[in-house]
C-alpha positions in Angstrom: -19.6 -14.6 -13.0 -23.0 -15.1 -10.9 -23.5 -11.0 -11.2 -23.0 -11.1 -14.9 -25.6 -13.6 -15.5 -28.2 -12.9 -12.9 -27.8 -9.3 -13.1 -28.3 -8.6 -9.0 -28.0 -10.7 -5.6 -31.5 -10.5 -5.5 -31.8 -12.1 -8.6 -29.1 -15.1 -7.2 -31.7 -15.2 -4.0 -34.7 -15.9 -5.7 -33.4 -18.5 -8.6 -34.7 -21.5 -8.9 -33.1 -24.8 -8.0 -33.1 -26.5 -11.0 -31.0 -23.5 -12.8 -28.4 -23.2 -10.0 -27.9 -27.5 -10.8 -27.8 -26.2 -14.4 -24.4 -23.7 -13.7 -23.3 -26.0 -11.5 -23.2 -29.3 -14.1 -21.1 -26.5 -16.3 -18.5 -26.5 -13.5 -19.5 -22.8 -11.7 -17.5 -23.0 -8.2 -20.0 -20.4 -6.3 -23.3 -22.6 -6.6 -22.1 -24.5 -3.4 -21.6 -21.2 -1.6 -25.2 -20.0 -3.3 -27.0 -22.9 -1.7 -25.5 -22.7 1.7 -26.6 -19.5 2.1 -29.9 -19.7 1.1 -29.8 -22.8 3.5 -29.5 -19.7 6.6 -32.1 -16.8 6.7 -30.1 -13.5 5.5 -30.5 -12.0 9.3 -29.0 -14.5 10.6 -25.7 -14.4 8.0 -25.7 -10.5 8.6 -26.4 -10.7 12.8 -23.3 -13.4 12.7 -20.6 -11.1 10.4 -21.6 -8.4 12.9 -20.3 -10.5 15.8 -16.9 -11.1 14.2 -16.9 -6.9 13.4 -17.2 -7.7 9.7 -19.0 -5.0 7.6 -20.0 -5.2 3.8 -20.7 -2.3 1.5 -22.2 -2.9 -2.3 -21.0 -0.6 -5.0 -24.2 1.1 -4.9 -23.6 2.4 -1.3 -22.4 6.1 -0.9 -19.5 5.0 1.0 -18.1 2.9 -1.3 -14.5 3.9 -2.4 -14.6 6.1 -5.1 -11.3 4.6 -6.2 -12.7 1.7 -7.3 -15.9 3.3 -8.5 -14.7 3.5 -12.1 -13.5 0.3 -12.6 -14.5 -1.9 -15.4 -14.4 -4.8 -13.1 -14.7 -3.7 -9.6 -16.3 -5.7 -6.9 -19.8 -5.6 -6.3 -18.8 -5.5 -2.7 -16.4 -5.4 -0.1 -16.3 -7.1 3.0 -13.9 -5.7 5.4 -13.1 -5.8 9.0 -11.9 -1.8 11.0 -12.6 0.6 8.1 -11.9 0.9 4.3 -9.1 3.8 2.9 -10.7 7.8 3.2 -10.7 9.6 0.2 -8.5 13.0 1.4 -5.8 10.8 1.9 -2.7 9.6 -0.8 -2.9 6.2 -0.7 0.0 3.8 -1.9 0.4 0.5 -2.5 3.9 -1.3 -1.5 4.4 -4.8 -3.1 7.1 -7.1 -3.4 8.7 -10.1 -3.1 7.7 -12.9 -0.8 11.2 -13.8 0.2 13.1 -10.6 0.1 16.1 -9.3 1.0 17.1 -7.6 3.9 17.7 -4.4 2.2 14.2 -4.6 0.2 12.7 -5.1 4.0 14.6 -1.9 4.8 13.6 -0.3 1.6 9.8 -1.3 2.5 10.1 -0.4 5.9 11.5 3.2 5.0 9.4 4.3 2.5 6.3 3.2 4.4 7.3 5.3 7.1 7.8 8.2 5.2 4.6 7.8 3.5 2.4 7.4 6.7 4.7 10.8 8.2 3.5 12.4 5.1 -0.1 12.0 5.4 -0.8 8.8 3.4 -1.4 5.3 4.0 0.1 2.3 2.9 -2.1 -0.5 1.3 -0.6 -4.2 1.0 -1.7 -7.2 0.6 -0.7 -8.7 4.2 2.2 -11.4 2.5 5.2 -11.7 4.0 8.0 -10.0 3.0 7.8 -6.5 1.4 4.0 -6.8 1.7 4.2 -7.1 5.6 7.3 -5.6 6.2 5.8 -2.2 5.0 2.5 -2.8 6.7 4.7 -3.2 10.3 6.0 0.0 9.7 3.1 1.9 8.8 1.4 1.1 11.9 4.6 1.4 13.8 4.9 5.0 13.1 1.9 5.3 14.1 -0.3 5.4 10.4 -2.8 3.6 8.7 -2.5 0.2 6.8 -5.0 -1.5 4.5 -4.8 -5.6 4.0 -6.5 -6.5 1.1 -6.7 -10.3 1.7 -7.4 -13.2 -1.2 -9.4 -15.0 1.5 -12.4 -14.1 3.5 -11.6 -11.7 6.7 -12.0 -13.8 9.0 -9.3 -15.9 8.3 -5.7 -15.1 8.6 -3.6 -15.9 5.7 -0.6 -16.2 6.1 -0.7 -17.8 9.7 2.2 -16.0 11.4 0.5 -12.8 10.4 -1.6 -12.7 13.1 -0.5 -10.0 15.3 -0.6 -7.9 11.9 -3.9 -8.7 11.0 -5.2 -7.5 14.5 -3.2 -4.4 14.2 -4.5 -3.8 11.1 -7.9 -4.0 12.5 -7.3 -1.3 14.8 -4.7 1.1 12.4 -6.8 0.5 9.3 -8.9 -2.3 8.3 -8.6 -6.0 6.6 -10.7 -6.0 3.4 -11.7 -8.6 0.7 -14.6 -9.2 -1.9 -14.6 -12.8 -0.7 -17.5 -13.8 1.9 -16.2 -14.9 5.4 -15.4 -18.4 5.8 -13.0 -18.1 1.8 -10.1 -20.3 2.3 -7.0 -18.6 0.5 -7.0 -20.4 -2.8 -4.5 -19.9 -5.4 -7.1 -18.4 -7.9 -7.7 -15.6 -5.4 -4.7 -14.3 -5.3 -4.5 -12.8 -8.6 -7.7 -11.4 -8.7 -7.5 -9.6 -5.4 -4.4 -7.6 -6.6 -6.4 -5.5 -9.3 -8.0 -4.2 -5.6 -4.6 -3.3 -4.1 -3.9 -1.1 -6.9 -7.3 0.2 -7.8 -7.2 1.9 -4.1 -3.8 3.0 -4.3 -3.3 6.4 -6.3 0.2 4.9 -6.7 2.1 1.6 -6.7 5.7 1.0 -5.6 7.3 -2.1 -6.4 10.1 -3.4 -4.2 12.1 -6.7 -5.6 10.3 -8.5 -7.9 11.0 -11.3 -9.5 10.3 -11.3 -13.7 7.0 -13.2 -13.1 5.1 -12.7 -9.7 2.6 -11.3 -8.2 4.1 -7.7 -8.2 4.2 -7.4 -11.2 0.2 -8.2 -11.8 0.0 -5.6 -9.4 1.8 -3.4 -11.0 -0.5 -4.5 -14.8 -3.5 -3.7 -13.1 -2.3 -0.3 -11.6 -0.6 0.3 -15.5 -4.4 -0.7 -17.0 -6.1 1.5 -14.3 -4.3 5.1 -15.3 -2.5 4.8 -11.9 1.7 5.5 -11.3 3.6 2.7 -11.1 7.3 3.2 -9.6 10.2 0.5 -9.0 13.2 0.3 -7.6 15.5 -0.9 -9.5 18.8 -3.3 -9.5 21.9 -5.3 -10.5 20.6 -6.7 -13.9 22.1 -10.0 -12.4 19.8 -10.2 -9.4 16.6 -12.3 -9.6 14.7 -10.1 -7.3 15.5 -7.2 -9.2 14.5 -8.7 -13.3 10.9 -7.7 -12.4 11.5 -4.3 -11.0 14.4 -3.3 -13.9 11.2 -4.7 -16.9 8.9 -2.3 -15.3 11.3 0.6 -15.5 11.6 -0.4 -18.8 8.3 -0.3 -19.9 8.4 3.0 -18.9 7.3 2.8 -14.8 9.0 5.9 -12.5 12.5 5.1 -11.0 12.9 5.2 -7.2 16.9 6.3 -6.2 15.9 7.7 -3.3 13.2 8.1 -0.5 13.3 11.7 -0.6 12.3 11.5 -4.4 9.6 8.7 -3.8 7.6 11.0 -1.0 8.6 14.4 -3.5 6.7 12.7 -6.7 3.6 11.3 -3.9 3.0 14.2 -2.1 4.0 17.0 -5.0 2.1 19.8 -3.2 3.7 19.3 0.4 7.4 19.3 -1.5 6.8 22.4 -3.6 4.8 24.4 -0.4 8.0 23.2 1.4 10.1 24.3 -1.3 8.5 28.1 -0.9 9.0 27.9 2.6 12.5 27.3 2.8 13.5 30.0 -0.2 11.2 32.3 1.9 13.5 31.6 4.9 16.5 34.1 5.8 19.8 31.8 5.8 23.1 33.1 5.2 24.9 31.4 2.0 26.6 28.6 3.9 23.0 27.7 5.6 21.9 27.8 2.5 24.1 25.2 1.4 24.3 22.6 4.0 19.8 22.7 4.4 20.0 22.3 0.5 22.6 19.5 1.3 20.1 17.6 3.9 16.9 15.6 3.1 14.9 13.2 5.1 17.7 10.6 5.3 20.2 11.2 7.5 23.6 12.6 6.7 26.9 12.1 9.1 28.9 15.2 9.4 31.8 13.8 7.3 29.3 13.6 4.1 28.2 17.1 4.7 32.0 18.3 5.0 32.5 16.4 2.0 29.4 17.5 -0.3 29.3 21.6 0.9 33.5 21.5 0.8 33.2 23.8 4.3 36.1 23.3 7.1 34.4 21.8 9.7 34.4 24.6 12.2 32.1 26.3 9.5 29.8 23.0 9.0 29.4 23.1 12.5 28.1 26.2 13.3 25.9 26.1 10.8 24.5 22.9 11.6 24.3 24.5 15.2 21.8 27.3 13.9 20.0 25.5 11.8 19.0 23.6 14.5 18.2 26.6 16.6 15.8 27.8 13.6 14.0 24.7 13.8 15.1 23.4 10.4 17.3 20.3 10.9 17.6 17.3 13.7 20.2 15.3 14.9 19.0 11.7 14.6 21.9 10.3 16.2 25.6 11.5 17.1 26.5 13.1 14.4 24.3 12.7 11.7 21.8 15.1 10.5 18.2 15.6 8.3 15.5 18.3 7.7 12.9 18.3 10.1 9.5 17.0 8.5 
């Protein structure tokens, strides 16, 4: 609101007492904040931030993402602690709900896995539940993550994120348009979720509930020209009404992970796609690597999908594996090698 009125920071700086007292009789929030900071020379604020490894970066800086460049109401600026998202890489937002199941938190975990093996990265918003649960796994296979926090960076919202948030740090990087020393207020919340989807080139939604924060997500990304996907559910589970709207309102359905990562990363599938009708497999090859994805399949569902005896199933599965196509993942179960 401050920006809209005085048109820069500069012109914030330089105002004159008696007109902050003005906006601040009208009830505006940030004149406290305003007249701290002008209490504190700007070197010393800046010197300070640096300390703690917090950076910030105005829209007017070459570095800032391009993502959020063409937003009607993007931040002027983005404080943010480790780095901000690079623009060769897919970026995708997974949301969801707070208190999840344990099959969205294996759903989350999953796909964010998949996503990071890909080439992308996951950005979140650092919540427990789906939020955090995807985050984990990013950095756990060994990707990036992005928090974007409705706080200032130097506090850690929720409390037992902790470990996350200094992971994050080091796999990716904590970022908010709120100055250090923001306590997470409810009003933030909202607001910081039109940043979660404007870096994202797409948004999954896992569990959902019909009003939530997901789902503003998932508005913003819609209002933004971005692709908004759910997964969807039993029209009699809660956690699923948000998810099943979305779908209907016209958002891409997720039945699988091996479709999620084949509508993100269209150009990897189809150059994979060439690849493998480029490769010399006898018919029955053929039909148990068109049989496999990224999830792994037990030999019983392979005998029972390809309708081959077993002796057959095996020694294709045997070569396939010799030709570097396919991996056992555990006794007995097999998927195509990334």
């Amino acid at each position: 609101m401050l920006l809209r009125f005085f048109k820069s920071p500069e012109h914030i700086w330089h105002t004159e007492e008696k007109e902050l007292d003005y906006l601040k009789e009208r009830g505006c929030v940030w004149i406290e904040k305003v007249s701290r900071a002008k209490a504190e020379p700007p070197e010393k604020t800046v010197h300070r931030n640096r300390e703690q490894g917090i950076q910030f970066i105005s829209w007017e800086h070459t570095m800032y993402p391009k993502r959020l460049q063409g937003l009607a109401d993007r931040p002027y600026g983005l404080f943010y602690k480790g780095s901000i998202p690079q623009e060769d890489k897919k970026a995708v937002a997974v949301v969801g709900a707070r208190m999840c199941t344990k099959r969205g938190k294996e759903w989350a975990e999953l796909f964010a896995e998949k996503i990071c093996r890909a080439g992308g990265v996951v950005v979140s918003g650092a919540a427990y539940g789906i939020d955090g649960a995807a985050q984990w796994a990013a950095l756990q296979s060994k990707g990036q993550s992005f928090g974007i926090l409705g706080c200032g960076v130097d506090r850690c919202y929720p409390a037992g994120h902790k470990e996350l948030y200094i992971r994050l740090q080091q796999s990716g990087g904590l970022i908010s348009e709120y100055p250090p020393g923001t306590p997470p207020m409810p009003q933030n919340f909202p607001m910081r979720n039109r940043i979660i989807s404007g870096l994202a080139d797409f948004v999954v939604v896992i569990e959902a509930r019909r009003k939530s924060g997901s789902l503003i997500t998932a508005d913003f990304a819609a209002e933004q020209g971005k692709y908004v996907m759910a997964v969807p559910g039993r029209p009699t589970d809660e956690l699923s009404e948000g998810c099943n709207e979305l779908i209907a309102q016209g958002a891409g359905v997720v039945l699988s992970v091996e479709s999620l990562i084949e509508t993100i990363f269209s150009d990897i599938s189809c150059l994979k796609k060439k690849l493998s009708d480029d490769l010399i497999l006898a018919p029955a090859e053929k039909l148990v690597y068109s049989s496999l994805g990224l999830c792994a399949k037990s030999l019983w569902e392979l005998e029972a999908c390809t309708v081959l005896s077993l002796s057959e199933l095996s020694g294709c599965l045997l070569s396939l594996e010799l030709k570097g196509l396919i991996k056992e993942t555990k006794r007995g179960y097999y998927a195509r090698k990334e």
